[in-house]
ZAMARGU-4260 file (C-alpha; in steps of 0.2 Angstrom, whole numbers, plus 5000, padded with zeros to 4 digits):
<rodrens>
0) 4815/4903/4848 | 4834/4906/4843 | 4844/4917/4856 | 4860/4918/4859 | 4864/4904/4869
5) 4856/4892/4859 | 4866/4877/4850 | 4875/4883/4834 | 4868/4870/4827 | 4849/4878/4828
10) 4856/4889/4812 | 4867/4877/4802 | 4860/4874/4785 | 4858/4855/4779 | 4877/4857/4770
15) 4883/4861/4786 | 4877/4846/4798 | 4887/4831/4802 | 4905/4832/4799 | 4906/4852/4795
20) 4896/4855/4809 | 4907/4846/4820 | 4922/4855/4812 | 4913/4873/4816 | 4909/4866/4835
25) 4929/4858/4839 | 4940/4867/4825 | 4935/4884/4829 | 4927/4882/4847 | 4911/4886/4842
30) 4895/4880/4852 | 4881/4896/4853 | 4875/4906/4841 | 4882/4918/4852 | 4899/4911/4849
35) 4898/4910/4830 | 4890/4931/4829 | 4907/4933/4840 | 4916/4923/4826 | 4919/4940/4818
40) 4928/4943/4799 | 4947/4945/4799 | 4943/4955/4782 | 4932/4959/4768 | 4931/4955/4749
45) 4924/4970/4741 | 4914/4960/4727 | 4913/4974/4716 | 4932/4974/4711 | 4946/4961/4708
50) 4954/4958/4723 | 4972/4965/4725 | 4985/4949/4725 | 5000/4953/4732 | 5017/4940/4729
55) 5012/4924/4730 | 5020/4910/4740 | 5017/4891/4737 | 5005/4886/4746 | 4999/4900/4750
60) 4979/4900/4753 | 4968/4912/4744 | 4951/4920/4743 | 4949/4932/4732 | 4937/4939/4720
65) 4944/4937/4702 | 4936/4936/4683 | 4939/4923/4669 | 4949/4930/4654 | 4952/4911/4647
70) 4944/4895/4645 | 4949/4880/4636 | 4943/4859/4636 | 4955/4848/4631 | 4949/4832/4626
75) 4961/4815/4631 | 4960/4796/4634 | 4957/4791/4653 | 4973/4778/4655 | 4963/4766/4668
80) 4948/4765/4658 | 4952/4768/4641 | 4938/4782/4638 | 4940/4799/4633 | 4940/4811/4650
85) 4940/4833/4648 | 4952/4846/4654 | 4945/4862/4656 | 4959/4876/4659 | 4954/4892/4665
90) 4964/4909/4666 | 4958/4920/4679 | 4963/4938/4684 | 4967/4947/4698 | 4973/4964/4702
95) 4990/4956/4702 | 4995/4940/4695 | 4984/4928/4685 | 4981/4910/4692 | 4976/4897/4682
100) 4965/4882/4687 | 4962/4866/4679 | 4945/4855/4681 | 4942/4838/4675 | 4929/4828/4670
105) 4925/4810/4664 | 4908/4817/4655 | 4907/4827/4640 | 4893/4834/4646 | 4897/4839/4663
110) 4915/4848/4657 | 4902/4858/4645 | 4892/4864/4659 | 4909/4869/4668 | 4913/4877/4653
115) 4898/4889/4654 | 4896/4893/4671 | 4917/4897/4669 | 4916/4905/4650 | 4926/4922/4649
120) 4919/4938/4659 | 4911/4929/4674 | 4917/4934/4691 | 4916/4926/4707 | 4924/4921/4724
125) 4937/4911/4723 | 4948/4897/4736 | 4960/4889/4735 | 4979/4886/4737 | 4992/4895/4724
130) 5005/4883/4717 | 5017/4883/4702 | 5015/4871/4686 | 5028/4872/4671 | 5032/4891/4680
135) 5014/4894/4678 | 5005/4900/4696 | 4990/4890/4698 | 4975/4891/4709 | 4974/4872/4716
140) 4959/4861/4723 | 4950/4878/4719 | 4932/4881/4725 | 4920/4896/4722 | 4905/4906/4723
145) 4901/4914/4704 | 4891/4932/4702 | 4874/4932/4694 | 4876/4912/4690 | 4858/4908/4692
150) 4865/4891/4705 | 4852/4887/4717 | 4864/4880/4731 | 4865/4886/4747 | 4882/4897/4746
155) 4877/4905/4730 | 4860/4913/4737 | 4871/4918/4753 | 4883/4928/4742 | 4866/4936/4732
160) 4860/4944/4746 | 4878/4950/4752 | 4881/4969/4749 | 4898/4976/4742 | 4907/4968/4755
165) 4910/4949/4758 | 4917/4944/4775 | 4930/4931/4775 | 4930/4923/4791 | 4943/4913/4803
170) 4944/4895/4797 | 4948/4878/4801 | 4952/4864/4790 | 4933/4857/4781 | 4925/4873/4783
175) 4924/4887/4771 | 4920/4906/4775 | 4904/4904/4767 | 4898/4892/4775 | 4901/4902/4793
180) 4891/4918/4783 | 4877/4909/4778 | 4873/4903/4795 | 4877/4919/4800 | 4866/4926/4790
185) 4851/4914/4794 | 4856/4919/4813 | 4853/4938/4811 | 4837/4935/4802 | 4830/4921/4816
190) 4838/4929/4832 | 4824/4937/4845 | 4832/4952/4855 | 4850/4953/4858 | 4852/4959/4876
195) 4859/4975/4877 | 4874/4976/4889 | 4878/4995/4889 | 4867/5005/4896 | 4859/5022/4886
200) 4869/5035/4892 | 4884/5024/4892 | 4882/5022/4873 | 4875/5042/4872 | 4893/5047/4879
205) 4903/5038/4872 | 4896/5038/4854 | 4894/5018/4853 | 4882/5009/4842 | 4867/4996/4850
210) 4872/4979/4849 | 4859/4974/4836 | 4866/4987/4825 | 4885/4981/4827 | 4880/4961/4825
215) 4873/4970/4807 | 4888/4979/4803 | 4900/4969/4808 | 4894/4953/4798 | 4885/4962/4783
220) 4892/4981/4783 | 4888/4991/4766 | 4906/5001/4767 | 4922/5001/4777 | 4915/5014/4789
225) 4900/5001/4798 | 4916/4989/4798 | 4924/5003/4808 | 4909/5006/4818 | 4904/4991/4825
230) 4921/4984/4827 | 4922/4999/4840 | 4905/4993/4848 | 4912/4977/4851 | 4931/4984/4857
235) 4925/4996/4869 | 4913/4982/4876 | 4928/4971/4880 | 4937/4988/4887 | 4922/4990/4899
240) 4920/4975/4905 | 4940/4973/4911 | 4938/4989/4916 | 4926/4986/4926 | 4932/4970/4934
245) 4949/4980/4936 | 4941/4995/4945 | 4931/4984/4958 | 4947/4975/4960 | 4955/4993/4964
250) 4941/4996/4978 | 4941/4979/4985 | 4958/4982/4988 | 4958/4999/4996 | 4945/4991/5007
255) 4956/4979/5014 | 4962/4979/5030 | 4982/4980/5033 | 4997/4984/5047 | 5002/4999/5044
260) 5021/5000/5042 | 5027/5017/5048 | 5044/5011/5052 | 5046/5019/5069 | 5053/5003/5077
265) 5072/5003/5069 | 5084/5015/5061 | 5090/5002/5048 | 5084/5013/5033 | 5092/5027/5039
270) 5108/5019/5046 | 5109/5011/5026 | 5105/5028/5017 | 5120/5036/5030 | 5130/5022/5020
275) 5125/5023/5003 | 5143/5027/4993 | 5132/5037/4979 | 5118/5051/4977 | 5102/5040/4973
280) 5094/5048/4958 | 5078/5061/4957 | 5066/5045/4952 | 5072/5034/4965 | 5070/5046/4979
285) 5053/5050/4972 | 5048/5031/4970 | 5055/5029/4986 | 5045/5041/4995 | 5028/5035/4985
290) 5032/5018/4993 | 5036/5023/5010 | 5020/5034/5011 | 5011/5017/5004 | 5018/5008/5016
295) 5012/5019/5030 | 4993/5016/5026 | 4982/5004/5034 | 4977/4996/5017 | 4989/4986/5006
300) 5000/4992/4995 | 4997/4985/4975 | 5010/4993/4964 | 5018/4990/4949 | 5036/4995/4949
305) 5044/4997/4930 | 5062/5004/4925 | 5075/5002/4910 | 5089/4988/4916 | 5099/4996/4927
310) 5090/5008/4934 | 5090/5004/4950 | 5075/4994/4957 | 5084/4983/4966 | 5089/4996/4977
315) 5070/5006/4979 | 5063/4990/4983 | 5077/4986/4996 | 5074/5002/5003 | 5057/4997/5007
320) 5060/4980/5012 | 5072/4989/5026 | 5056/5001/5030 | 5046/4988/5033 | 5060/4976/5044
325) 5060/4994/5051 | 5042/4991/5056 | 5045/4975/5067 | 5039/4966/5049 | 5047/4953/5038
330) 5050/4956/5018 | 5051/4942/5005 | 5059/4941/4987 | 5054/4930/4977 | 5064/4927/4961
335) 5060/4915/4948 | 5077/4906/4944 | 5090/4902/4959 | 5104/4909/4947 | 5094/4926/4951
340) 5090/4922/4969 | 5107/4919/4973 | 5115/4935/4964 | 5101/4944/4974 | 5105/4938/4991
345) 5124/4942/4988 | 5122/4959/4981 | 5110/4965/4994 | 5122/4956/5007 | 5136/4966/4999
350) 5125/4981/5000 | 5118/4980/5019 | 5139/4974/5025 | 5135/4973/5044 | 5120/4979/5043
355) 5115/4960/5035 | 5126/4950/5051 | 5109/4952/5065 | 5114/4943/5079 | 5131/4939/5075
360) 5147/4943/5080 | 5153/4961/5073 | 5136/4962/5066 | 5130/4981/5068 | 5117/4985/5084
365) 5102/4988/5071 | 5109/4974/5058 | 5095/4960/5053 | 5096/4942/5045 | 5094/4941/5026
370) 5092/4923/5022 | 5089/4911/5006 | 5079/4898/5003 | 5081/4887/4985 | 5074/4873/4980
375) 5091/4863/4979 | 5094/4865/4997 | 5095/4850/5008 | 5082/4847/5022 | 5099/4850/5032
380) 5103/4864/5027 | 5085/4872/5026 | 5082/4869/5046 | 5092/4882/5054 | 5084/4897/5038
385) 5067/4890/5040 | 5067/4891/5059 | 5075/4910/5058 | 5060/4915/5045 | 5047/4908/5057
390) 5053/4916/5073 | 5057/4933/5065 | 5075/4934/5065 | 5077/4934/5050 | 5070/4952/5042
395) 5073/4948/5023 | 5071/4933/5016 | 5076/4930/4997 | 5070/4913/4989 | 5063/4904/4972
400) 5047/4893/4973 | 5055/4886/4987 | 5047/4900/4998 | 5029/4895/4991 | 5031/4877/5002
405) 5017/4874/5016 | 5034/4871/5029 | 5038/4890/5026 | 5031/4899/5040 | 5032/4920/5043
410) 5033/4927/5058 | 5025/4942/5052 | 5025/4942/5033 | 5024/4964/5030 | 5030/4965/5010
415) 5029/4954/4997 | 5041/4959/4983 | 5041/4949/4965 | 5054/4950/4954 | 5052/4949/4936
420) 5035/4944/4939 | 5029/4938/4921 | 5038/4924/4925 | 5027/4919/4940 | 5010/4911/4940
425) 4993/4917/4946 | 4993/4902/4962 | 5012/4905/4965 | 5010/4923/4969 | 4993/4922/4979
430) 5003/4905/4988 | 5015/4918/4997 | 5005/4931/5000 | 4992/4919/5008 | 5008/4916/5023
435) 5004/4934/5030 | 4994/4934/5045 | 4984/4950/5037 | 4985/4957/5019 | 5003/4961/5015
440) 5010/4977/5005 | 5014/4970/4987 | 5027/4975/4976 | 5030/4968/4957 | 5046/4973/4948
445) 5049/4969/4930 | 5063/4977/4917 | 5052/4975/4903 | 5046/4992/4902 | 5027/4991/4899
450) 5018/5004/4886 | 5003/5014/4896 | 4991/5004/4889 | 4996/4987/4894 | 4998/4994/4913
455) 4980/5000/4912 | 4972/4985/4905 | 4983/4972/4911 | 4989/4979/4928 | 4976/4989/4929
460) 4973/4983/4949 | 4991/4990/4952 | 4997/5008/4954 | 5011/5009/4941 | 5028/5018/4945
465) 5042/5020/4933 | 5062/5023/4934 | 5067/5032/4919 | 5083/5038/4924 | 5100/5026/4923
470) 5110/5029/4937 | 5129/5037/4935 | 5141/5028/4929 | 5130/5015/4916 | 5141/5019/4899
475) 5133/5016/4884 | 5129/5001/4873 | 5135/5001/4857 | 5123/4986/4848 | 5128/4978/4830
480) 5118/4966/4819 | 5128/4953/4813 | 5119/4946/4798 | 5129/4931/4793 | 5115/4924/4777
485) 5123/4940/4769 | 5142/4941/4776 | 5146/4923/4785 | 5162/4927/4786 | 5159/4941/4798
490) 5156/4929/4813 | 5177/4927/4812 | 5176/4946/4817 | 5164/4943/4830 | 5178/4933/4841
495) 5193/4945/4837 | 5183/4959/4846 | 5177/4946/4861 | 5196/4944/4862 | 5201/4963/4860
500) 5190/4965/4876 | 5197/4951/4885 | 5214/4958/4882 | 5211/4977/4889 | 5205/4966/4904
505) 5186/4965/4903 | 5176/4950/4902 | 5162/4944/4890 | 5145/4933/4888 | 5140/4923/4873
510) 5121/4917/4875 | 5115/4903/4867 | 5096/4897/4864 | 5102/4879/4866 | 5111/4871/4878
515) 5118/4855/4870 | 5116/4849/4853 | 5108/4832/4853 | 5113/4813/4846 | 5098/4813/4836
520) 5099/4831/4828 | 5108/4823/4815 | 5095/4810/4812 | 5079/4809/4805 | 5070/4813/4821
525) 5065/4832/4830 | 5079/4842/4839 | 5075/4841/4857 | 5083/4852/4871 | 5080/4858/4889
530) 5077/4875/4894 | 5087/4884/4906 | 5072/4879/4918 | 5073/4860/4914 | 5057/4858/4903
535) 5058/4851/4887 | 5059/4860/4872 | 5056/4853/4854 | 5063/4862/4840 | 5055/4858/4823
540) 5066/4871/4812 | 5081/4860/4809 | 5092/4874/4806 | 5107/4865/4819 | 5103/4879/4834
545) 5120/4887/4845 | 5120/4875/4858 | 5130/4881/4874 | 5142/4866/4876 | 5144/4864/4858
550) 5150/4884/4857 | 5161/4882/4873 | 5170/4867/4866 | 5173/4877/4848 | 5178/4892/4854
555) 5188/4886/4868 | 5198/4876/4854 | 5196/4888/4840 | 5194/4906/4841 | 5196/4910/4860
560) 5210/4896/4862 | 5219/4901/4876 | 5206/4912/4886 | 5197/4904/4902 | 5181/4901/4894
565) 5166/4891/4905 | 5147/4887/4903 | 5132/4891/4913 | 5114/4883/4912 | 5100/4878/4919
570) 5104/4858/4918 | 5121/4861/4928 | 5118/4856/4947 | 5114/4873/4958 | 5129/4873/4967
575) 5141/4872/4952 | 5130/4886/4944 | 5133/4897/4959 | 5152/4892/4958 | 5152/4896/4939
580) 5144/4914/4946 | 5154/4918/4959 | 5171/4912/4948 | 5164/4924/4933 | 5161/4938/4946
585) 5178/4937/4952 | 5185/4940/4937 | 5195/4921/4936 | 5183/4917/4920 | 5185/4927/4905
590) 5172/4922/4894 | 5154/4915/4900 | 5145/4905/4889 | 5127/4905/4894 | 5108/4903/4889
595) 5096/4915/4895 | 5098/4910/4914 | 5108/4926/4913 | 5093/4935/4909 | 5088/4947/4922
600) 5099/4950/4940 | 5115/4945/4935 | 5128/4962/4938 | 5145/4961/4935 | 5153/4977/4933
605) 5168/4970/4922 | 5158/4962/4908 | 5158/4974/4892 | 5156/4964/4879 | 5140/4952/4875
610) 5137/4939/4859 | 5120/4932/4855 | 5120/4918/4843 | 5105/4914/4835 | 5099/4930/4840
615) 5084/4928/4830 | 5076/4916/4842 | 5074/4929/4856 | 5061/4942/4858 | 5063/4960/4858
620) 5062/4962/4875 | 5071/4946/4881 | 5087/4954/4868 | 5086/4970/4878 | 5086/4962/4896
625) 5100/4954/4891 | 5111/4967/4883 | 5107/4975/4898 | 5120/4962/4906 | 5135/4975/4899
630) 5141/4993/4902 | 5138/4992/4920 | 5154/4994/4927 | 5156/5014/4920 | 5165/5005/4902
635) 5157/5006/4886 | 5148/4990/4881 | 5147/4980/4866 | 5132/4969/4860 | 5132/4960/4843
640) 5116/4952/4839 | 5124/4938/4827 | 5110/4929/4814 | 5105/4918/4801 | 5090/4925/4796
645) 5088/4932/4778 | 5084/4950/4776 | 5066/4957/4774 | 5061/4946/4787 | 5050/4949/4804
650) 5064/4942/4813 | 5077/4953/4803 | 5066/4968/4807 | 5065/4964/4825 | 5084/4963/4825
655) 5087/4980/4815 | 5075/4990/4831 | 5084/4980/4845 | 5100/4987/4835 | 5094/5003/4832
660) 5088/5011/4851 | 5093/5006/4870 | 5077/5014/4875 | 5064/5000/4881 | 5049/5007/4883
665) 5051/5009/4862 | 5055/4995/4861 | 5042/4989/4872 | 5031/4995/4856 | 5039/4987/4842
670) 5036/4971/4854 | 5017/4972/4854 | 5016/4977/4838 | 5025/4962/4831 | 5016/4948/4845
675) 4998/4948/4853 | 4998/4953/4874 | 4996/4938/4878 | 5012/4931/4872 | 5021/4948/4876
680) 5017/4943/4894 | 5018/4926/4895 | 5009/4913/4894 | 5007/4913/4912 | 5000/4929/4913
685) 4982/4925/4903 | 4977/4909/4904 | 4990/4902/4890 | 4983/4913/4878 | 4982/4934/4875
690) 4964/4938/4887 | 4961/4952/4875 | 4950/4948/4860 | 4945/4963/4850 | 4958/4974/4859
695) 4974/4976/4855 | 4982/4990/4869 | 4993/5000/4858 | 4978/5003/4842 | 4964/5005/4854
700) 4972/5018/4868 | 4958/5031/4865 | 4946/5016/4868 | 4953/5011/4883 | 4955/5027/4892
705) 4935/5031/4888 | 4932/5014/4892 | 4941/5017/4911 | 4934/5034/4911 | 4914/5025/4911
710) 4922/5011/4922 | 4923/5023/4934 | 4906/5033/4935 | 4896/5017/4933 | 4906/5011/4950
715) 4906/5026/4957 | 4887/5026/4954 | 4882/5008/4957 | 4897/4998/4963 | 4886/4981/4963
720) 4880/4986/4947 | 4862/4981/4950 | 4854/4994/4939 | 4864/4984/4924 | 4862/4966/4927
725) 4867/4960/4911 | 4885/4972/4911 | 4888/4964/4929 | 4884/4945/4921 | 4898/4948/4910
730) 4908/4956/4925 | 4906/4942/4936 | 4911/4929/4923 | 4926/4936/4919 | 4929/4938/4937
735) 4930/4921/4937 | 4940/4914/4922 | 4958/4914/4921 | 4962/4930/4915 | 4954/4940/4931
740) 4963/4927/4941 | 4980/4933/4933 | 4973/4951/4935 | 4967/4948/4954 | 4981/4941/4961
745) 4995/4951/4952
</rodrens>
């Protein structure tokens, strides 16, 4: 009896044992014959019609259907053994380009019976890798499947009993797309019942087809509009189920248990709102107030906070850390680089003035202790901090992963706020929430606006709010492409406007996506470098990246001769980085040049003008955080987005949006488009890969939003989902694999 869960190799035909098998098993990671009706086609041949060839690239691999329009034997002398050895050329055409492909043979009779199963007019499926002879394109190592050829092996009776259609499947290296269709084939035709997840009126509702029906489709469809059908079964499944796991997360977590904070015990919100030099804007208050009444409840808080850079969430979410000190609670930031961590702790110092000095001379009656807590600090240095933290002295504590370490101890742990949080992990974030006596209130920020989708399916345990609005006094950004493959000597340009800015007494930053160019990069060898965070990183391009010393020393003696230009990166000791901050902030550096440890945080008010080398190597979002590093000071700011990359590229596309709008959330779309979630997100986010595997958040929006919409009733009916035991199966097991632990402890 074949089910699902039965061995793939149950419905592997004899061609397809051993090594092939062993290839479909490891190569493609497939082990049931539930797992290989998963394995769905990335397209179809339609068999009835040559197959539209686009230009071709060497190398290129291709499968298509095409037809001979040329066939010719030559006849010459084998060099090794003397004997006469056949060359059968054969022209075949597409609906583009013709390809030619050459057999040979060392019988006279087996270059015959080439010859007639190839001879002019036959049509088949064809694979193989396009190359280039003499200026000739040619189809090379070609294999196929021939219409109407009479062959009695194995792929050829597959394709016979094919439809219009011909699924091309995902590959790996040794295994063919007909071989994954013919044991797909067998599968459908041996298969008992496929359990049905969705229940009746689930389907009725929602207009989806049974499962049976879909594995059909999918696999075999008759016209594009099964293929449409069934891949909408198969989407609005996934949808559900995360749904599903999302929605009972949602309950569990209004079912918890948590310490109200009312803030009735202080008046150091309202003693810093007295203070504040400027009217806060209309989302702010509102987001403000959405968090304050959040607070207030005795269930945890779990939300999402989301705004352009700049827009102020620093300031919201200090505004409830204060509400919650307020309470006779603690608050903790957690920041991911100690570049950020430290620019936190001064600006909110600077923010709070005596309201920060708790206990100390001049310090203000209601004042608290903000401390920080890095990873560079020396046990000395940490005692005094960490005995402050776990007494309750100090109300805010800012930190890195440092805060995560068991010697940490809260006092009374009340808020949790994240910054940036993509760039945190699952077992981070749940390490710091695990130090609060009951469950804290919990509040992730990110400037990486995030479409609607992506909150609902990815954060969909969090209540989202968004800042929209840029507070007065952000100028605009003017941003330019600088596309050197076409204009190289534009990059002289580049430096005379960096030192026109300079000169009206403004500062500027030139990011790098290296930070030294290493000995053996002019070897043999692959480039290596360190990220901003230390780890190593390989880069196999050879292109001779910007590398921030290297850049420094040039323009230091070339270009920018006579201006105070210095470095910053993640390899330079803590304390000098601070130094290099505080020196840049102050105004004593002129020109800062920096990789992406300037990323998110980082406000100086001064700097207008920003230059990103190699620009190309940055995402779309990472480009827009960090030409959010300029105009923030009420000046106009620059940002030249300087590359190498030839036009008509992906990356050149990238670069032409970034260019063309400063709104995020756009931008925040082209992002998705162009990369899966998963990477989008981080790796950390989904398990080192994107969780989502038929859906894609932007395309499949209606889906979703049915999908959350049946979420919802089936919880509200059932929240055990007993009366569905095979849809809570599948819930519970993604409850427990590393994309619900991403969405769970968010």
């Amino acid at each position: 009896m074949i089910t699902l869960e039965s061995p793939i190799e149950s419905v592997l035909g004899a061609s397809t044992k051993g090594k092939k098998a062993k290839r479909i098993v490891e190569g493609l990671g497939l082990r049931t014959v539930g797992d290989l009706l998963h394995h769905f086609p990335r397209r179809y041949l339609k068999t009835g019609e040559l197959t539209r060839v686009e230009e071709l690239e060497e190398g290129q691999l291709l499968t298509l259907v095409g037809e001979v329009v040329g066939s010719r034997t030559h006849t010459y002398k084998d060099r090794r053994t003397g004997k006469p050895a056949y060359r059968l050329d054969v022209t075949l055409r597409t609906d583009g380009p013709s390809l030619r492909m050459s057999f040979f043979a060392k019988s006279k009779h087996i270059s015959e019976w080439q010859a007639d199963r190839l001879r002019v007019g036959r049509r088949g499926i064809f694979l193989g890798k396009a190359g280039t002879f003499r200026s000739e394109w040619q189809l090379t190592n070609p294999q196929m499947v021939l219409f109407g050829s009479g062959d009695e092996d194995a792929a050829q009776m597959s394709l016979d009993a094919m439809g219009d259609y011909y699924p091309i499947y995902p590959l790996t290296h040794g295994v063919d797309s007909w071989d994954l269709q013919r044991a797909v084939t067998f599968a459908l035709t041996v298969l008992d019942d496929v359990p049905e997840l969705l229940p009746d009126e689930v389907r009725a509702e929602h207009k989806v087809l049974d499962i049976r029906t879909a594995y059909d489709w999918i696999h075999a469809p008759a016209d594009q509009g099964e293929v449409a059908r069934a891949r909408r079964r198969f989407r609005f499944e996934e949808a559900l189920v995360t749904q599903l796991v999302l929605g009972r997360r949602r309950r569990e977590l209004m079912a918890l248990g948590a310490q109200a904070r009312t803030g009735d015990q202080g008046r150091l919100l309202e003693r810093f709102d007295e203070r504040l030099p400027f009217e806060l804007t209309e989302g702010q208050r509102s987001v403000g107030a959405e968090l304050e009444h959040e607070l207030a409840q005795p269930h945890p808080m779990h939300r999402l906070l989301q705004g352009e850079v700049g827009s102020g969430k620093t300031l919201v979410a200090l505004r409830a850390m204060l509400r919650t000190v307020d309470s006779g609670g603690q608050a903790a930031l957690l920041a991911p680089t100690e570049v950020l961590a430290q620019q936190h702790h001064r600006s909110i110092t600077a923010m709070l003035g005596d309201l920060a000095a708790g206990g100390m001379l001049g310090g203000d009656p209601d004042a608290t202790t903000v401390e920080l807590l890095t990873g560079s600090m020396t046990k000395a240095q940490r005692t005094a901090p960490l005995s402050r933290i776990a007494s309750g002295e100090a109300g805010i504590v800012v930190g890195t992963h440092a805060l995560l370490e068991e010697t940490v101890m809260f006092a009374d742990l009340g808020l949790v706020v994240v910054d940036e949080q993509h760039r945190f992990g699952v077992e981070q974030r749940a390490a710091l929430t695990d130090k609060a006596g009951t469950p804290p209130h919990v509040l992730v920020m990110t400037a990486t606006p995030i479409p609607r989708t992506v909150a609902m399916t990815v954060f969909g345990d969090l209540e989202t709010s968004t800042l929209t609005e840029l507070p007065a006094g952000r100028a605009p950004i003017q941003t330019n492409l600088v596309p050197l493959a076409e204009h190289p000597q534009w990059i002289g340009r580049v430096w005379e406007r960096v030192r026109e800015e300079v000169e009206k007494g403004h500062q500027a930053y030139v990011v790098c996506p290296r930070i030294v160019r290493d000995e053996m990069e002019q070897g043999e060898h692959d480039q290596l470098d360190l990220d901003e965070d230390g780890n190593l990183v390989v880069d196999r391009t050879g292109t001779g990246l910007s590398a921030v010393v290297d850049v420094a020393a040039d323009l230091s003696e070339g270009p920018l001769a006579g201006l105070r230009v210095a470095c910053l990166h993640g390899r330079m000791p803590p304390d000098e980085k601070d130094r290099t901050m505080r020196a840049f902030a102050a105004g004593d550096i002129d020109v800062l040049v920096a990789t992406t440890v300037i990323e998110v945080g980082v406000d100086v008010a001064n700097a207008t003008a920003m230059v990103l080398l190699d620009a190309e190597r940055f995402g779309v979002s990472q480009l827009h955080q960090l030409r959010g590093r300029v105009g923030r000071g009420g000046h106009p700011g620059l940002c030249l987005l300087v590359s190498r990359c030839d036009a008509d590229t992906p990356a050149r596309a990238r670069l032409e949006a970034v260019a063309a709008t400063t709104d995020g959330f756009e931008l925040s779309r082209v992002d998705l488009e162009q990369r899966r979630e998963g990477d989008v997100l981080g790796k950390s986010q989904s398990g080192f890969r994107s969780s989502l595997q038929n859906l894609r958040v932007l395309r499949d929006e209606a889906t979703i939003l049915d999908a959350r919409a049946a979420a919802k009733e089936l919880l509200d009916a059932d929240f055990e989902l007993r009366q569905v035991p095979g849809l809570a199966a599948a819930v519970e097991q993604l409850e427990r694999s590393v994309q619900s632990e991403f969405m769970d402890k968010s």
